[in-house]
C-alpha positions in Angstrom: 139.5 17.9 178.7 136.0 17.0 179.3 136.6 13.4 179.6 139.5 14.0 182.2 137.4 16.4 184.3 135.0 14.0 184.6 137.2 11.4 185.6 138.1 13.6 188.7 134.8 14.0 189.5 133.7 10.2 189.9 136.9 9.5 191.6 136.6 12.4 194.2 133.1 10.6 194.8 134.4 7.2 195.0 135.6 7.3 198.6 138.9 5.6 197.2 142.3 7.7 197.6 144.3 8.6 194.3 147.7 8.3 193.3 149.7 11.4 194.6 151.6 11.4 191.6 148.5 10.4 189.2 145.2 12.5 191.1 143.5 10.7 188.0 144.0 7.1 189.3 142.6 5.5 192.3 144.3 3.2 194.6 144.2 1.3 197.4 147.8 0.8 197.6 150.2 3.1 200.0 154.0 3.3 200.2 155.2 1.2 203.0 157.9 4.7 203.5 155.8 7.9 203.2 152.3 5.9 203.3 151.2 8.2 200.5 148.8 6.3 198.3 150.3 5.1 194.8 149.0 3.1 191.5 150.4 0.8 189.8 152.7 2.5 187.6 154.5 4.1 190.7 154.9 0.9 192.6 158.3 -0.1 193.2 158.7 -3.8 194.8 160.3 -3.3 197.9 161.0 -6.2 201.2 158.0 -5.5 202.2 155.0 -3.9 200.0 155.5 -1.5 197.4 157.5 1.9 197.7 157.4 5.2 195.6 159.7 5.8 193.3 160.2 9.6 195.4 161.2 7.6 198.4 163.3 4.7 196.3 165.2 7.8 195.2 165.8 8.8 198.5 166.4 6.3 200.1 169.5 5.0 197.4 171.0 8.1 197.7 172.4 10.3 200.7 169.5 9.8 202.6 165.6 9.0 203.9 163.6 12.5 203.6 162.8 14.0 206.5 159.1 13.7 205.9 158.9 10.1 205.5 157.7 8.0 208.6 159.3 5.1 209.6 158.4 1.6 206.9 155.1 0.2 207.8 152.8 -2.6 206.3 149.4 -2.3 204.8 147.9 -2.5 208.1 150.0 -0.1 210.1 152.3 -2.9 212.0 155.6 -2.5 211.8 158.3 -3.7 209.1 160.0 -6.8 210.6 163.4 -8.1 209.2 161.9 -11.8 209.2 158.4 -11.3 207.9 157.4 -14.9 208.2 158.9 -15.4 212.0 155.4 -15.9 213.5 154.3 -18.1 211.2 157.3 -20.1 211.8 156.6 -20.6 215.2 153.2 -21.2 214.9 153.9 -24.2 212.2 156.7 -25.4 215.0 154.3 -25.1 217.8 151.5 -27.4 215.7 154.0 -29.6 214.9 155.5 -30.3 218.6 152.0 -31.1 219.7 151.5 -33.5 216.6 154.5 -35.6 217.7 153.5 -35.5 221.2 150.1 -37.2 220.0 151.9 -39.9 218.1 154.3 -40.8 220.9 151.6 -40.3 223.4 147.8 -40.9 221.7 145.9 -40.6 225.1 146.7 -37.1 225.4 144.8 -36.4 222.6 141.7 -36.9 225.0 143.2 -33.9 227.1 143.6 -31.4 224.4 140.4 -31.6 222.4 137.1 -29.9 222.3 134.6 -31.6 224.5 132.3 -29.9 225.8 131.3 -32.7 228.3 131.8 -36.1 228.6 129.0 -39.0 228.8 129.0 -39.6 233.0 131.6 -42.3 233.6 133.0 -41.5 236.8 136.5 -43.9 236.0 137.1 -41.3 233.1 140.4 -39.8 233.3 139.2 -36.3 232.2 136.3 -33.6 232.1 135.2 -30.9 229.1 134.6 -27.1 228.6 131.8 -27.4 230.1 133.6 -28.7 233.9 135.8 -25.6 233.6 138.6 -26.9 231.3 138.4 -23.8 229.1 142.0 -24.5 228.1 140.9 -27.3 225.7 139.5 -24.1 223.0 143.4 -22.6 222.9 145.0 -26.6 222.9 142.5 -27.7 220.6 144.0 -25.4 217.8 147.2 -27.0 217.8 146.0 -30.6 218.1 145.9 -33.1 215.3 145.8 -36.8 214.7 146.2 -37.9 211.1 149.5 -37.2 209.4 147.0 -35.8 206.3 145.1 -33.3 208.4 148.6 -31.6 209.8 150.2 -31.7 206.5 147.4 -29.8 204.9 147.0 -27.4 207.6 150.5 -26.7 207.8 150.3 -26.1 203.8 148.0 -23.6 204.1 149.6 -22.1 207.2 152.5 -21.3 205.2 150.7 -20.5 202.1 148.4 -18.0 203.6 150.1 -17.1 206.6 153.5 -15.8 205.8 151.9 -13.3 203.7 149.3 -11.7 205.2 152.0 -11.9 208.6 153.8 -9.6 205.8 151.1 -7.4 205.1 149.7 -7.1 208.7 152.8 -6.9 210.8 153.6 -9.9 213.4 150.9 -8.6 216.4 148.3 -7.7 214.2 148.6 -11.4 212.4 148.6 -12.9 215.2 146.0 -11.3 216.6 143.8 -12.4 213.7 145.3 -16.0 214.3 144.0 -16.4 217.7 141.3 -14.9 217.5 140.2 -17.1 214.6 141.0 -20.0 216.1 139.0 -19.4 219.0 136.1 -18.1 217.0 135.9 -21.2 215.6 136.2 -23.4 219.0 133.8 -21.3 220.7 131.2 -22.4 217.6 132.2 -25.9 217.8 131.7 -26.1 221.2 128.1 -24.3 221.0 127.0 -26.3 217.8 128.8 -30.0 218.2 127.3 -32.7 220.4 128.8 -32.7 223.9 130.4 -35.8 223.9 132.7 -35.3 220.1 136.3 -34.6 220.1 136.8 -31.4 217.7 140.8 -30.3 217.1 143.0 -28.9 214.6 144.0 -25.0 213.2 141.5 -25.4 210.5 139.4 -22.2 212.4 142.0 -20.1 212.5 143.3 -21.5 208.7 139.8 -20.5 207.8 140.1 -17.3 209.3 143.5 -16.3 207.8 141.2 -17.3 204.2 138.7 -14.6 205.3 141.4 -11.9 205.8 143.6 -12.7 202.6 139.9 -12.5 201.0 139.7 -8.7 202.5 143.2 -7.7 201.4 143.0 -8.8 198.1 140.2 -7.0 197.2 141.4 -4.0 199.1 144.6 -4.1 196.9 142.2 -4.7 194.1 143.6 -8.0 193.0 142.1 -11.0 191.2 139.5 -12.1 193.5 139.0 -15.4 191.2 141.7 -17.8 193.1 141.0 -17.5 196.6 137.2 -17.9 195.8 138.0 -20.4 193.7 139.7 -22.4 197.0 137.9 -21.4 199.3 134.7 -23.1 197.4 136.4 -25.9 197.1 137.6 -26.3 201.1 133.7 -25.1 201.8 132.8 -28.0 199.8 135.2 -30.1 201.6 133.7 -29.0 204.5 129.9 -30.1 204.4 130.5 -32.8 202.5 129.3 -36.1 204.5 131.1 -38.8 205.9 134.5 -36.9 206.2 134.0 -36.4 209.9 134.9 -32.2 209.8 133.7 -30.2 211.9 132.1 -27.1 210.2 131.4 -25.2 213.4 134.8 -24.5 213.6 135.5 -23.8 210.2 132.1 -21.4 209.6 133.5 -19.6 213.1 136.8 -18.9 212.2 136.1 -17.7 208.2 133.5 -15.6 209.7 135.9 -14.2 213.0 139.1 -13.7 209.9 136.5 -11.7 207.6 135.7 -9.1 210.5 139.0 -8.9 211.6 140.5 -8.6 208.4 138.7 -5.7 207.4 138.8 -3.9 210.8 142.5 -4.5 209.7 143.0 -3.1 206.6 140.1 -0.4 206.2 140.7 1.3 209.3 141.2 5.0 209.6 145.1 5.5 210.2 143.8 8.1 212.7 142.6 5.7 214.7 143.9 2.3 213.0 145.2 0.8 216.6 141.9 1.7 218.2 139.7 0.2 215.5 142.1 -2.9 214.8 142.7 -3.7 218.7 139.3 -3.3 219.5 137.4 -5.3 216.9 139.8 -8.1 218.1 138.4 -7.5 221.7 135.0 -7.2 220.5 135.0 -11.1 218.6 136.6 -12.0 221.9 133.6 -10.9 224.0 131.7 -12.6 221.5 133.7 -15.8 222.4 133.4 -15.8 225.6 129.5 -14.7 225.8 129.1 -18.2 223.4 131.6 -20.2 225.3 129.4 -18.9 229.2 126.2 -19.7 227.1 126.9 -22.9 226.4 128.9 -23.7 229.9 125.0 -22.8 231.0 123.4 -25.0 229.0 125.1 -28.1 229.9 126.1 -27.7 233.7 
């Protein structure tokens, strides 16, 4: 009895919620139904997340219980019949603009990063830095080589569909975009003027930072995405392979923030927090994005 009272004291130190059904056990899992934090034992696999076993009574039989709220994911979005409908699109929309490059290879030119080009006044097209601001969104859904979209569409689907599970579709891709232009917004600051920087590897990198966050906040083995994401950091600043690690650094960094403004929120004021960290590394964007505008016009 000693031992037990104990345990209740640590845990009611912790700052970690316990099991409603096992006060002795923390958690960091909820039930996508009642939202009433659960261990391991009590998890029930359900479409989406884990439910109680209470409300997988319920819900089998006559009906839901009146005190149950409507099914939400980890992060407070809602529970979408396709789960993985964003990241669909997404893969569609990067692979539209890959086949547009192969039939058409000068547009490539028009889509990029550049942040200015060398003065040639017979060139065809300008950079960030002349006001073509578009170039950090179109630049996240560029690629050239057939390798570079494959593995970027790989790891779309890898670690997109779930965390657009766990998030809800907004939220995800919310942390998408605001990844991807993390990471433009560094390559634009940090690159030379003249280079040509493309591809979803920011926002990839930032959807690693975020799975990173969730994992540990559901208290999983941490060991595999390390584990990868050593190795694609490794990738990354190794020389001669022609990546750009602006981007990459920009978007891991804008996917940790937002990640856990994501899933540690209070639910009291989960929107507020979620929505407005998202604002706040897009103020960040554009403060970088101005800066740098400055520093070449």
């Amino acid at each position: 009895m000693d031992q037990a009272s104990g345990s209740r004291q640590d845990d009611a130190h912790s700052g970690l919620p316990v099991c409603y059904r096992h006060p002795d056990r923390e958690t960091g899992v909820r039930c996508t139904r009642c939202d009433r934090p659960i261990c391991p034992e009590c998890m029930v696999s359900a479409s989406v997340g884990f439910q109680c076993p209470v409300c997988v009574r319920e819900g089998s039989g006559t009906g839901h219980a009146p005190s149950a709220s409507q099914p939400r994911t980890i992060a407070g979005g809602a529970v979408a019949e396709d789960p993985h409908l964003v990241t669909k699109i997404l893969i569609g929309l990067n692979l539209a603009v890959f086949l547009l490059v192969q039939v058409r290879p000068s547009v490539l030119e028009s889509l990029a990063i550049i942040g200015q080009w060398p003065p040639a006044p017979f060139h065809p097209t300008e950079g960030v830095a002349e006001g073509e601001w578009y170039r950090l969104v179109t630049s996240m859904f560029t690629h050239e080589a057939v390798w570079h979209f494959a593995f970027n569409m790989l790891s779309l689907w890898w670690l997109g569909g779930p965390l657009e599970r766990a998030m809800g579709r907004s939220r995800y891709l919310a942390l998408y975009f605001v990844s991807g232009l993390a990471g433009s917004a560094l390559a634009y600051l940090l690159a030379s003027p003249g280079t040509a920087t493309y591809g979803a590897s920011g926002a990839i990198y930032g959807l690693f930072g975020a799975t990173a966050v969730l994992m540990r906040h559901l208290r999983y083995d941490m060991r595999p995405i390390i584990a990868l994401l050593v190795i694609n950091l490794i990738f990354t600043f190794s020389p001669g392979l022609n990546i750009s690690w602006q981007g990459h650094v920009g978007g891991l960094v804008a996917g940790l923030v937002i990640g856990a403004a994501m899933v540690y929120a209070p639910r009291e004021r989960r929107a507020l927090v979620q929505f407005g960290t998202c604002a706040l590394m897009l103020g960040v964007v554009l403060v970088v994005t101005l800066l740098r505008t400055a520093q070449l016009t």
